[in-house]
C-alpha positions as CSV (number, residue, x, y, z in Angstrom):
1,X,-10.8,-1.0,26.8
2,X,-10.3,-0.8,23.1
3,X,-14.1,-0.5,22.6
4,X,-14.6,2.6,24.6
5,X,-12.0,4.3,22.4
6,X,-12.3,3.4,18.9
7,X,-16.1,3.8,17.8
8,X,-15.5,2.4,14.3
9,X,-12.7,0.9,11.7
10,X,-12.6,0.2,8.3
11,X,-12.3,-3.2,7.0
12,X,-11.4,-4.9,3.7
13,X,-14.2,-6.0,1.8
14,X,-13.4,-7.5,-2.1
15,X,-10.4,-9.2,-3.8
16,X,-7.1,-7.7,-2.9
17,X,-5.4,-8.8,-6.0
18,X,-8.4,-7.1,-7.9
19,X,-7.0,-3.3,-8.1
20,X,-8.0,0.4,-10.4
21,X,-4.0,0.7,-10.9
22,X,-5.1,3.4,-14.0
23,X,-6.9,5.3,-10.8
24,X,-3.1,6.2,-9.6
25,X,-0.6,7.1,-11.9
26,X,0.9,3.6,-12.5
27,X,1.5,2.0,-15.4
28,X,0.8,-1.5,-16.5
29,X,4.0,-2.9,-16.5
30,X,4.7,-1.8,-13.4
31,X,1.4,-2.5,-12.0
32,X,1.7,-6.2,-12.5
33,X,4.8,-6.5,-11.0
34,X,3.1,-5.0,-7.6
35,X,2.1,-7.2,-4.9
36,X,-1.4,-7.4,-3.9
37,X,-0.8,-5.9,-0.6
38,X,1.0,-2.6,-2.5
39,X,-2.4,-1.9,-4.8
40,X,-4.6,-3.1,-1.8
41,X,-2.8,-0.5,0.5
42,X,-3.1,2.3,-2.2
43,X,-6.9,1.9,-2.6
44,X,-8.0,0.9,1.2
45,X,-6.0,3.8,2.7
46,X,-7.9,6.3,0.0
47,X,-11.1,5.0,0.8
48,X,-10.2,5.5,4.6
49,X,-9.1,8.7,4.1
50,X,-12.2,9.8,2.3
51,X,-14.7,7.8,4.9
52,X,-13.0,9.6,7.4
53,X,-13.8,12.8,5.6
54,X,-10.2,13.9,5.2
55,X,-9.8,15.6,2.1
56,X,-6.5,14.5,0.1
57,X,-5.6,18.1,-1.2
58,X,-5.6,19.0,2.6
59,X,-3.8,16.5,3.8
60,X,-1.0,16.8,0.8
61,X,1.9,17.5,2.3
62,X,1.2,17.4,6.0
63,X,3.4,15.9,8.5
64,X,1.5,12.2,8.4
65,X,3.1,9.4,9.4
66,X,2.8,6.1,7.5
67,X,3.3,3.2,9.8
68,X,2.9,-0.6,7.9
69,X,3.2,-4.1,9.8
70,X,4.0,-6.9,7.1
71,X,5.2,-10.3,7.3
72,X,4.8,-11.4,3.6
73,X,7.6,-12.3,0.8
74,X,5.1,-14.6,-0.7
75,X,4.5,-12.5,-3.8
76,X,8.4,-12.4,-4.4
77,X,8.7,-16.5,-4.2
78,X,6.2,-16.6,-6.6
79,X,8.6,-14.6,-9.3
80,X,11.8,-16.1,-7.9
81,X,10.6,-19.6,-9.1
82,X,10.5,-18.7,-12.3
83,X,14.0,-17.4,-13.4
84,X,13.1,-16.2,-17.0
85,X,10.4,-14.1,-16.1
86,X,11.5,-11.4,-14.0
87,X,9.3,-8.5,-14.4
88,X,11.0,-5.2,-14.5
89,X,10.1,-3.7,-11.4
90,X,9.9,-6.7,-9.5
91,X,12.0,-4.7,-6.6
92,X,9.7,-1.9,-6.5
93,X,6.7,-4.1,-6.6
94,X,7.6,-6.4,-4.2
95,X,9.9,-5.0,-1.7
96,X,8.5,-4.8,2.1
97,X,9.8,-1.2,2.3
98,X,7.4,0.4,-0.6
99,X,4.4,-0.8,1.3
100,X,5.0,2.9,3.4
101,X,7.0,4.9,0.7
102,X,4.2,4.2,-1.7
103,X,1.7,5.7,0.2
104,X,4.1,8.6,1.4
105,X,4.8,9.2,-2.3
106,X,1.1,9.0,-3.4
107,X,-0.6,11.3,-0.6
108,X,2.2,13.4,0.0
109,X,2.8,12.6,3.5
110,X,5.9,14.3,5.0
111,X,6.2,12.3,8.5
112,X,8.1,9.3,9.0
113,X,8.1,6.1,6.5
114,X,8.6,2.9,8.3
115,X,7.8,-0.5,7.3
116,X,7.8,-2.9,10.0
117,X,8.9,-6.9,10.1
118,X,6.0,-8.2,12.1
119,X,8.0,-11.3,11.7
C-alpha cells in the first residue's frame, strides 16, 4: 500500500559526521559539540527541501511542522566519559530535543516542534 502512495524518498548517501557547519550560521565551537545526527538533519532536510522543489524563502515562516523519531544518547556518553572535557555547548549539541528546534529555528517553521523517544 505504501508503494502506490509514495512515488519516491530521499535517502542518506555520505558520512553523517562529515558536515558544511560554515553553510549555516554555526560556529566552530559549537559545531563540534553537535551530534552527528543534529548537522546530518540540517543538511539532509535542505537538500529535501530543495529536491522537492520547495523554495526556503517561501517556506520561511509557514506553519510546518517538524516531527523527529530518535533513540540515540550515544554522542552524549561519548563526552560524559571524559569529565575534563566538556565542550561548551554540549546540551545544545547533544540534547534529543534540538534535533526539531534546530530545524524549526533554521527554516523558520512555525508549526509544532516535537522530538519523539522512539525508545
Amino acid at each position: 500500500m505504501i508503494g502506490s502512495i509514495f512515488k519516491e524518498g530521499h535517502f542518506l548517501k555520505g558520512d553523517l559526521a562529515a558536515s558544511d557547519a560554515p553553510f549555516f550560521p554555526i560556529p566552530r565551537a559549537e559545531a563540534v559539540s553537535m551530534d552527528p545526527q543534529q548537522r546530518g538533519l540540517l543538511e539532509e532536510s535542505y537538500q529535501a527541501l530543495e529536491n522537492s522543489g520547495i523554495i526556503l524563502k517561501d517556506a520561511a515562516g509557514s506553519k510546518t511542522g517538524v516531527f523527529v523519531g530518535t533513540f540515540a544518547k550515544d554522542y552524549d556518553a561519548l563526552f560524559s566519559r571524559d569529565p575534563e572535557f566538556q565542550p561548551k555547548y554540549q546540551a545544545s549539541g547533544t540534547g534529543s530535543a534540538m534535533l526539531t528546534n534546530r530545524l524549526s529555528w533554521f527554516y523558520d517553521f512555525k508549526g509544532p516542534s516535537i522530538p519523539l523517544d522512539t525508545a
